[in-house]
C-alpha positions as CSV (number, residue, x, y, z in Angstrom):
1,X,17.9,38.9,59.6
2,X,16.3,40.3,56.2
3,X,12.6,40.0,57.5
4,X,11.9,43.7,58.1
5,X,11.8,43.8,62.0
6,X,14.6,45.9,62.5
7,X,13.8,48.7,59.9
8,X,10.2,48.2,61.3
9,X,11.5,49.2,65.2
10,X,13.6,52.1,63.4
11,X,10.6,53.6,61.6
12,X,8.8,53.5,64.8
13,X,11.8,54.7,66.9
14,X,12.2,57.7,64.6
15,X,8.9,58.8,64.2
16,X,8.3,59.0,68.1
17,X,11.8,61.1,68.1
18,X,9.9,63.3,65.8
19,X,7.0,63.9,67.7
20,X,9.1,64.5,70.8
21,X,11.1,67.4,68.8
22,X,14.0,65.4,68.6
23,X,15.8,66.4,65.3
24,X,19.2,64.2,65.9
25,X,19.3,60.3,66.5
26,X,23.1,58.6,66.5
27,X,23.8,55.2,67.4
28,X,26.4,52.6,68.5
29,X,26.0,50.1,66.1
30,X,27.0,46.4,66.5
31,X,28.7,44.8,63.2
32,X,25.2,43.3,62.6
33,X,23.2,46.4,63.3
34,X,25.6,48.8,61.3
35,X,24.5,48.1,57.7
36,X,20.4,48.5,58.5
37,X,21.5,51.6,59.9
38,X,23.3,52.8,57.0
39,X,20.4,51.8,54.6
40,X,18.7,54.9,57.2
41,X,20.8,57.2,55.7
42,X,23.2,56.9,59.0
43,X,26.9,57.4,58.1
44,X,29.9,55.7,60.1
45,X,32.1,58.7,62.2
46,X,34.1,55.8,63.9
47,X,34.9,53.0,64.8
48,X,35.1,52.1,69.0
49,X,37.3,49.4,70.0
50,X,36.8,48.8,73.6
51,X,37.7,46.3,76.3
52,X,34.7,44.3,78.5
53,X,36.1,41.2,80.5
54,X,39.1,41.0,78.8
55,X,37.6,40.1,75.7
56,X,38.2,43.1,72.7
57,X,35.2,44.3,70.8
58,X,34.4,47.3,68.7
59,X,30.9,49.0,67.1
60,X,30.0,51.9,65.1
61,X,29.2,55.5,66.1
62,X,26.9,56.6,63.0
């Protein structure tokens, strides 16, 4: 965490959406993933609480 990868992979990941036309990128976010995604300018709708092998976890639609 803090080295630059992830907003690196963003950068790229949005620029191709560009090129593609694509004028609207959301995301489910882990807990992790939610606060590089806010520093995008990505703002939290929600938060999903969800059930997978019994176990409850939640993310972030942004």
């Amino acid at each position: 965490m803090g080295t630059g990868v992830g907003s690196a992979i963003y950068a790229a990941l949005e620029a191709a959406a560009k090129r593609a036309g694509i004028s609207l990128l959301f995301v489910d976010a882990s807990e992790g993933a939610r606060r590089l995604f806010e520093r995008q300018g990505f703002n939290v709708e929600a938060r999903n609480v969800f059930t997978i092998g019994g176990m409850a976890i939640h993310n972030y639609r942004t």
